[in-house]
C-alpha positions in Angstrom: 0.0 0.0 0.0 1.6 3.4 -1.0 0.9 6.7 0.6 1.2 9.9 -1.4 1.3 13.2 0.4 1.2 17.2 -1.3 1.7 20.1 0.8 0.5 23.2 0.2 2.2 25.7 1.7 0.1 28.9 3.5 -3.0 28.0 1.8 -6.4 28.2 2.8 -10.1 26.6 1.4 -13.2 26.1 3.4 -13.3 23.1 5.6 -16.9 22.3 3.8 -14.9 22.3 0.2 -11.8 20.0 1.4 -14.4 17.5 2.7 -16.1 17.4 -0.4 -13.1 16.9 -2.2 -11.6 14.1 0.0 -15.0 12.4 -0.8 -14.7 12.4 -4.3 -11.1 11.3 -3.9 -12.3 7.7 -1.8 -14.2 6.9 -4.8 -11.2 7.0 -7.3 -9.9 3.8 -8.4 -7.1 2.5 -6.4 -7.7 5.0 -3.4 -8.5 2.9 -0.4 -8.2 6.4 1.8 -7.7 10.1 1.7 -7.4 12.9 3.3 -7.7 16.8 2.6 -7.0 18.7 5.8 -5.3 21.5 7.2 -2.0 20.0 8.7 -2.7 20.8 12.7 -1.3 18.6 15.9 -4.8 16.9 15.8 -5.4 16.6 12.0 -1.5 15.0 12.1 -2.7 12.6 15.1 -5.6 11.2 13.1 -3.6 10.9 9.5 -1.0 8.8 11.7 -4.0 6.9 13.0 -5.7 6.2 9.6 -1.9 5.8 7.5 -2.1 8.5 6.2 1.1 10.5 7.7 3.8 11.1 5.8 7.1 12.7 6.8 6.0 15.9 4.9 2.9 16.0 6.1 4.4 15.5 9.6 6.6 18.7 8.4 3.8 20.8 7.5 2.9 23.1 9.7 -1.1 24.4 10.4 -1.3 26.8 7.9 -0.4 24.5 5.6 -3.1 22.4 3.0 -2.3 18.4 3.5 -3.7 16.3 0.5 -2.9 12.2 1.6 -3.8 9.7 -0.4 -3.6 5.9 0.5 -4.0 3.3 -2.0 -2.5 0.9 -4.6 0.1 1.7 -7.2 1.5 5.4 -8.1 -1.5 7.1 -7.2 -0.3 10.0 -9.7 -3.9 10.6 -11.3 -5.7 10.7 -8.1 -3.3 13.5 -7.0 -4.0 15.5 -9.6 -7.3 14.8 -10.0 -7.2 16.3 -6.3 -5.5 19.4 -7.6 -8.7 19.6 -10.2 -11.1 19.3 -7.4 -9.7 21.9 -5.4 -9.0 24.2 -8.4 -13.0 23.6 -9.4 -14.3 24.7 -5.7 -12.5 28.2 -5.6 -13.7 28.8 -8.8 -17.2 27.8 -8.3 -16.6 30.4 -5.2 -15.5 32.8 -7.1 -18.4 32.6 -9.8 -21.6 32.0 -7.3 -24.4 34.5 -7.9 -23.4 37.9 -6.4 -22.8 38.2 -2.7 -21.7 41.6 -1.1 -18.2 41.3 -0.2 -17.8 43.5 2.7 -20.2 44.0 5.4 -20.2 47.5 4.7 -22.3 46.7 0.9 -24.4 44.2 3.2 -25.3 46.8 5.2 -26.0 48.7 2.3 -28.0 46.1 0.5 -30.1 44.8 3.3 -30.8 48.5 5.4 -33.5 46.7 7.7 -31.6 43.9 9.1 -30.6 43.6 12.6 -28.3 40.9 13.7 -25.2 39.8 11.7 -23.8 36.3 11.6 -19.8 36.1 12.0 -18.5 33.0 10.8 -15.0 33.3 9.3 -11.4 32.2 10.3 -11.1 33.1 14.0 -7.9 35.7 13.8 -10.5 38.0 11.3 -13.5 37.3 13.7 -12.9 39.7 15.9 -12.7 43.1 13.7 -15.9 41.8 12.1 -17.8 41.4 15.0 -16.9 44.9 16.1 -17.7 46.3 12.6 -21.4 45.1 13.0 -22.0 46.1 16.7 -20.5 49.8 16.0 -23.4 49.6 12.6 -26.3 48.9 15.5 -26.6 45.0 14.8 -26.6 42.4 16.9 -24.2 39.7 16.4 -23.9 36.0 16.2 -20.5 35.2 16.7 -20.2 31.6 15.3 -16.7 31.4 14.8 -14.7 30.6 17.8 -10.9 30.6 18.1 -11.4 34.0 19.6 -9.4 35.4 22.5 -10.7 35.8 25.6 -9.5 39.2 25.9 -11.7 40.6 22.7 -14.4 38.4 23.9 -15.0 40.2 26.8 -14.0 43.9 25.1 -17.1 43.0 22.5 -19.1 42.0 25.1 -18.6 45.1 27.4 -19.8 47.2 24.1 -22.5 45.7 23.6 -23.8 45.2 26.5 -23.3 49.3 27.5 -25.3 49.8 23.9 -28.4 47.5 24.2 -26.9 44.9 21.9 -26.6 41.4 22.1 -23.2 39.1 21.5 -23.8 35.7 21.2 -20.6 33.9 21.6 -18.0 33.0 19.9 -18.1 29.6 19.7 -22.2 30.9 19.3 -23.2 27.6 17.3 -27.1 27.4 18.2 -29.9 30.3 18.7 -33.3 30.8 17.1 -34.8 34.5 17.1 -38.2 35.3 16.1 -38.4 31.9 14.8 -35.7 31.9 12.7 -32.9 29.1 13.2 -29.6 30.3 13.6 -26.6 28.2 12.8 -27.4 24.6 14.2 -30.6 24.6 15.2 -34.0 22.5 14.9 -37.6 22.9 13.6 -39.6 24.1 17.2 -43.1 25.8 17.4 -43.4 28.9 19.0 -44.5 28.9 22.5 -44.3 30.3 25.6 -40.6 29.3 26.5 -37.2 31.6 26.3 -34.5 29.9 26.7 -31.0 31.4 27.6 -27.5 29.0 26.8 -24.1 29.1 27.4 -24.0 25.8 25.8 -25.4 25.2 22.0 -26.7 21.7 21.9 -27.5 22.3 25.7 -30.1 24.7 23.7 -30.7 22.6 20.9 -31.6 19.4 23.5 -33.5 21.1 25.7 -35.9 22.9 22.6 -36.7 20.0 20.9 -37.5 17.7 24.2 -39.6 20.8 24.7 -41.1 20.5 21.3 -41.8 16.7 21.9 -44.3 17.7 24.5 -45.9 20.0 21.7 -44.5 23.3 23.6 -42.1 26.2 21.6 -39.7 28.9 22.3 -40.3 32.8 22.4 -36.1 33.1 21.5 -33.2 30.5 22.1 -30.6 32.8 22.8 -26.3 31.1 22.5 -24.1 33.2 24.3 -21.1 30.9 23.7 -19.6 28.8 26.0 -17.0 31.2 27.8 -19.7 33.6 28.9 -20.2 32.6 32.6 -16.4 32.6 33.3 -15.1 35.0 35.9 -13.7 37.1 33.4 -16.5 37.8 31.1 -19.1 37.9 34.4 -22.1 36.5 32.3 -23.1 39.7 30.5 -24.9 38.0 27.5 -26.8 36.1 30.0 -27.9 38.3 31.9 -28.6 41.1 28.9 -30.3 37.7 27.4 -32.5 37.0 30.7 -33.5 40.7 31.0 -34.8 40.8 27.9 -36.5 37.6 28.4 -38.0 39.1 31.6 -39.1 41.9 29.7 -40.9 40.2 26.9 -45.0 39.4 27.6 -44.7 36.8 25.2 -41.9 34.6 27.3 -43.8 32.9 30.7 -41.0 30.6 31.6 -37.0 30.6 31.3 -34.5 28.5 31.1 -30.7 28.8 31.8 -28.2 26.6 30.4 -24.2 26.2 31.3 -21.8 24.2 32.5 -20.9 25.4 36.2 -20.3 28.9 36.4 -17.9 31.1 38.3 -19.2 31.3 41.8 -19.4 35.1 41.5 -21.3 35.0 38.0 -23.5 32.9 39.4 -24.4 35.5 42.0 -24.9 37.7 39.7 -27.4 35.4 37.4 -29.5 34.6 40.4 -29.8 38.3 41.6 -31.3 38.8 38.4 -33.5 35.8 38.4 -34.8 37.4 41.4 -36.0 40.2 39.5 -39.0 38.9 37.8 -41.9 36.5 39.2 -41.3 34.6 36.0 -40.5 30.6 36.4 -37.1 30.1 35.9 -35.4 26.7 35.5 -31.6 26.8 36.2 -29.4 23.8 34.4 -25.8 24.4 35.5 -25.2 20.7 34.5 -22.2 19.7 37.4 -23.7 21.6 40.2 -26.4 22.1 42.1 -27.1 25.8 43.1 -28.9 26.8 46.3 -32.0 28.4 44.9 -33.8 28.4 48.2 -34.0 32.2 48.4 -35.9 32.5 45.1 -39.6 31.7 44.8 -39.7 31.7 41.4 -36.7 29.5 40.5 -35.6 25.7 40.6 -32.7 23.5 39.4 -32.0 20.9 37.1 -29.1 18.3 37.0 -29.3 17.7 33.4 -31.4 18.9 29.8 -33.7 16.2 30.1 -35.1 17.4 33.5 -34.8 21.3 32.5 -36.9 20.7 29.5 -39.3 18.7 31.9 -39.6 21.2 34.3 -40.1 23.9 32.1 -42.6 22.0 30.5 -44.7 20.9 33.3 -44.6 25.2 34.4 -45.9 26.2 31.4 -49.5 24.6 32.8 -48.5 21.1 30.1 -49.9 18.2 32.0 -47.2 15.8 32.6 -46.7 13.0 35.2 -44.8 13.4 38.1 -41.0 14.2 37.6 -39.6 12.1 40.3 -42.3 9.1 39.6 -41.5 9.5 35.7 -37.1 9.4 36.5 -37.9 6.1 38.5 -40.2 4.5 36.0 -37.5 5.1 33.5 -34.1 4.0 35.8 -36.2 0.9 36.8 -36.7 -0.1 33.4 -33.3 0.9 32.4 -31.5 -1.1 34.8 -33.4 -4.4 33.5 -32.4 -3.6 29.8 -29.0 -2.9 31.4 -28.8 -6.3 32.7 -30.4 -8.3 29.8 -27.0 -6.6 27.1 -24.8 -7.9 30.2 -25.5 -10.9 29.8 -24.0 -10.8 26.1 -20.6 -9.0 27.4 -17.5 -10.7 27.5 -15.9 -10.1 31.6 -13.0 -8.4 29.5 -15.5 -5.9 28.2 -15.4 -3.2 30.9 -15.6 0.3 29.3 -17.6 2.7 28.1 -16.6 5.2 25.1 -18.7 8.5 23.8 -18.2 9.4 20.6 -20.0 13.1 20.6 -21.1 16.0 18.2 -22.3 18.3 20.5 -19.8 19.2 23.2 -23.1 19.7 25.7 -23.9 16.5 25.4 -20.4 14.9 26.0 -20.9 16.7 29.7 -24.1 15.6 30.7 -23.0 12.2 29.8 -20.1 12.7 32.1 -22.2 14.3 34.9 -25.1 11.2 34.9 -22.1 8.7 34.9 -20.8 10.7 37.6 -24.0 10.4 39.7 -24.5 6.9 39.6 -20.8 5.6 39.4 -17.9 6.4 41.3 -15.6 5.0 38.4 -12.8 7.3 36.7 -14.4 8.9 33.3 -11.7 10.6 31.3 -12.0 13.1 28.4 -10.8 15.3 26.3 -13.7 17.6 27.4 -13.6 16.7 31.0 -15.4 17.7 34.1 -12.6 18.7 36.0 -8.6 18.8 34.9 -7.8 15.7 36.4 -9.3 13.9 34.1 -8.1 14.7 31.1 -7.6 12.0 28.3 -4.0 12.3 27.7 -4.0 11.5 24.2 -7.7 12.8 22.1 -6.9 10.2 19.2 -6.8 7.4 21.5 -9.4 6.0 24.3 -8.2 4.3 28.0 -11.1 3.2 29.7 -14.0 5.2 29.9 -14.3 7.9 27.8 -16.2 10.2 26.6 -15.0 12.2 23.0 -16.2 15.7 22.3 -15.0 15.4 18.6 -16.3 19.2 18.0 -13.6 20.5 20.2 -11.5 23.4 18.5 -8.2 20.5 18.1 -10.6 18.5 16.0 -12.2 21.2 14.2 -9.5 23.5 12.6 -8.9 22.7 9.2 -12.2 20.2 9.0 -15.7 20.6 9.4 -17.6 20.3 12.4 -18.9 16.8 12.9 -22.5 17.4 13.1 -21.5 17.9 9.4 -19.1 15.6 8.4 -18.9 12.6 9.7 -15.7 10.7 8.4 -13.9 11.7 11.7 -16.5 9.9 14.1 -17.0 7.2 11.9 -13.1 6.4 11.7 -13.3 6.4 15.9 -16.5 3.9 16.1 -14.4 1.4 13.8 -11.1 2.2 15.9 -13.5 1.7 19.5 -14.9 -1.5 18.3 -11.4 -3.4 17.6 -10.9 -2.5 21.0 -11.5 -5.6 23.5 -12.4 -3.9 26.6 -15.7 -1.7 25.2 -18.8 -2.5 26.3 -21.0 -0.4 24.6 -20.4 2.8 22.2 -22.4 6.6 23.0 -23.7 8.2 20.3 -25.3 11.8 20.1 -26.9 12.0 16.3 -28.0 16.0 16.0 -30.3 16.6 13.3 -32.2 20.0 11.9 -30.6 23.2 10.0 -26.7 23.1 9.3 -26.3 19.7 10.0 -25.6 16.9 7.5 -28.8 16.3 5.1 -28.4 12.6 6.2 -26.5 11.1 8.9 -27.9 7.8 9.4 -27.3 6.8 6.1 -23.6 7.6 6.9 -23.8 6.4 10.7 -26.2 3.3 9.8 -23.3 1.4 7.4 -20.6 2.2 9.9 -22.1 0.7 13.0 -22.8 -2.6 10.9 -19.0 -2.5 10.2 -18.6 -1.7 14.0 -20.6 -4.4 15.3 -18.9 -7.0 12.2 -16.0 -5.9 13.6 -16.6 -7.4 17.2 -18.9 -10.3 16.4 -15.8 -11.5 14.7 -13.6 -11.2 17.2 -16.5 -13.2 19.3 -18.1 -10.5 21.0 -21.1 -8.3 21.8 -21.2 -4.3 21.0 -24.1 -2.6 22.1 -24.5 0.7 20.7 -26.5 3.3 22.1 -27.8 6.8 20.8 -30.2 9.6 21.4 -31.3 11.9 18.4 -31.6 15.7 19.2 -34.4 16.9 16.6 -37.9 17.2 15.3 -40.1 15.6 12.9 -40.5 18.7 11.2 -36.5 18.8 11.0 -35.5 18.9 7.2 -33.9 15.3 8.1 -36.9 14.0 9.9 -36.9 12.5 13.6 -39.0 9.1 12.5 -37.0 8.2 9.0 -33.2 9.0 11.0 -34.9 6.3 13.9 -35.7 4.1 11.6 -32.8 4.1 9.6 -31.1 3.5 12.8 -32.8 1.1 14.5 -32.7 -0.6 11.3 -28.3 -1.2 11.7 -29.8 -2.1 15.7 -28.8 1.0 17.3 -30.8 1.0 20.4 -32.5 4.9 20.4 -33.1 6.5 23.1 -35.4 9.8 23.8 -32.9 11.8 25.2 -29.2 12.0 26.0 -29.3 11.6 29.7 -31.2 8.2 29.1 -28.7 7.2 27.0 -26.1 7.7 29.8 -27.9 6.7 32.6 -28.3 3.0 31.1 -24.6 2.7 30.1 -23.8 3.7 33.7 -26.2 1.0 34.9 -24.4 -1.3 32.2 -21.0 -1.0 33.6 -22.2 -1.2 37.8 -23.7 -3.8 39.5 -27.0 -1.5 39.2 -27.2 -1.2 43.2 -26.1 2.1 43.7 -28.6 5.5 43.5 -29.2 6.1 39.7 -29.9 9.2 40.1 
């Protein structure tokens, strides 16, 4: 097998277009792999892992465009037929119907909008976002690789001038109805929610929308905004808005823990209004007792619950409902233990929404006391040393910034998770694989057909090696998502993917999977 590597030096393409192209390349003949990526530490890690790694490539630095190309024979024509590709995408850029090139002639063309979406290179990010909050708009920062430092100075701005910035790193929000970045098909209703966390938001709006209840706004404020540094202003210039608006009866909060004095802050404000407010700092459990009005959640399933049953929604019981579900969890748990192997010990999360990856680590955390490492963790300590390689449990945020320069995100493209799920299920010691599947606007047009295949391969992979792999997935999304909730079920249920209805379910029954089931659940 021969690998054939070009480097391009100091040259940039959209992370969309070199997916595309290392597509096209995997169906050449003779091409048993490839790889089009910008050459970081991470994108290096994973060519070494898939063959692909050359010494050039391991040369090239992260500014530079790696083509890799694994396969039989010289391999000459599928280089340049990679060269083609590449050449045909920036000039297909170049040519698409007219598009203002500045925001400046945006402005210009389009005088009545109010809120500008940043998504370019991170080092440019920055002076765009500040160019559209001194023109009066609010701004969506979706980019991330932004420093703290001009974080909080954009945030300070626009928070003295009545504007609103959500992020960086801003991947989710829905204003007026309209779906910003990732984001799902939800009815308006009576619920505003406020996250530091984008498929926190995402999860939480469409369990919401399962119930039949919608959103007034879903507003990201990216996931740095409750730090001690930044002090929470988008959240709390969020949740006063939300307070102001008749049309918004109940709010919910979404982060990971925040800074204690942030909190303070948040919950001084909460204490402002007589609205309902449910609080999901997933990892803590705030002391709410001096507000009325407010009550906690330990993960996005029992936020979206709780805001559900306050908006007047008849629901059963919370606590009898979370029992119900644990008891008949920890029978399904022990019927797939039954087909494990005693060397099969460990759990592994594959995740496209970095929100999800937590709560999973948090539920595991409740009901076991074993070690859960990550590359996303819950505290420092346990870090996974090496991202492009598992040790017993752990739990993969594959939409972290080392995974995501020079490639898209994976709720687009999902050759990266894929390549893991084959790579987990060679390995002895798994029990079961986590799955999150996010579905709706900006997210691939059909990942179960992608994800489907590959767990067949996964679970080939392991019967022939004489064992069992369970594989277990929620799906965040709506019927009414362009994807559709039922036909990405199906499809999966179909490679036996056991589907869950939300993400803490998921975890809570690989927890029960890997204890003896006898300790609290939740």
């Amino acid at each position: 097998m021969t690998v054939r590597t070009i480097v391009h030096t100091s040259e940039y393409h959209d992370s969309v277009s070199l997916m595309l192209v290392a597509r096209e390349l995997v169906k050449l003949p003779g091409v048993e792999d490839a790889a089009v990526v910008m050459a970081t530490e991470a994108n290096k890690g994973l060519l070494k892992t898939s063959g692909l790694l050359s010494a050039e490539a391991e040369a090239a630095t992260p500014n530079d465009l790696v083509i890799a190309i694994k396969g039989e024979g010289e391999l000459e024509a599928a280089l340049a037929e990679a060269e083609q590709l590449l050449a045909k995408k920036a000039s297909a850029e170049e040519s698409s119907q007219y598009r203002p090139k500045t925001l400046r002639s945006a402005v210009r063309s389009f005088p009545d909008a109010n809120v500008c979406v940043v998504s370019v290179a991170g080092r440019y990010a920055a002076d765009e976002a500040w160019e559209a909050l001194r023109r009066g708009l609010h701004v969506l920062l979706f980019s991330d690789n932004v420093s703290l430092e001009d974080e909080i100075d954009l945030k300070r701005y626009a928070s003295d001038n009545g504007l609103l910035l959500m992020g960086p790193g801003a991947g989710t929000t829905i204003l007026n109805g309209v779906a910003l970045g990732f984001a799902n098909v939800v009815p308006d209703g009576p619920v505003g929610i406020v996250s530091a966390a984008g498929t926190g938001l995402q999860e939480v709006s469409t369990l919401l929308a399962k119930h039949g209840i919608g959103l007034t706004q879903g507003i990201g404020v990216g996931g740095r905004d409750l730090k001690e540094e930044v002090g929470g202003l988008m959240m709390l210039s969020a949740l006063r808005a939300l307070q102001a608006d008749p049309a918004t009866k109940v709010i919910v909060l979404i982060s990971k823990p925040p800074a204690e004095s942030v909190s303070q802050k948040v919950f001084k404000q909460v204490g402002q209004s007589q609205k309902p407010t449910v609080v999901c700092f997933m990892g803590s459990v705030p002391d709410l007792s001096g507000l009325k009005n407010a009550v906690a959640a330990t993960t996005l399933q029992e936020a979206a619950l709780l805001a559900a049953g306050r908006t007047g929604a008849e629901l059963p019981d919370l606590d009898k409902a979370l029992d119900s579900e644990v008891a008949a969890l920890r029978k399904l748990a022990a019927e797939l233990r039954q087909d494990l192997t005693d060397g099969q010990r460990y759990l592994r999360g594959l995740y496209s929404g970095g929100t999800l990856c937590y709560e999973t680590q948090v539920v595991l955390r409740q009901i076991s006391e074993q070690e859960v490492l990550s590359n996303a963790p819950l505290e420092a300590g346990s870090q996974l040393p090496d991202s492009n390689h598992s040790q017993g449990h752990s739990m993969i945020d594959l939409g972290e910034e080392e995974f995501t320069v020079g490639r898209p995100h994976p709720m687009i493209d999902n050759d990266l998770r894929i390549r893991r799920l084959l790579q987990e299920a060679a390995d002895p010691e798994v029990a079961a694989i986590l799955l999150d599947v996010v579905i709706g606007y900006g997210a691939h047009d059909d990942p179960a057909s992608e994800l489907g295949p590959a767990v067949r391969n996964a679970k080939r992979i392991a019967a022939d090696a004489g064992r069992s792999l369970p594989v277990l997935a929620s799906i965040t999304g709506t019927e009414q998502d362009p994807q559709g909730l039922s036909r990405t079920r199906q499809a999966l249920e179909a490679a036996e993917v056991l589907i869950f209805d939300s993400n803490a379910t998921v975890a809570r029954l690989a927890a029960l999977l890997v204890t003896d089931g006898s300790q609290e659940s939740r």
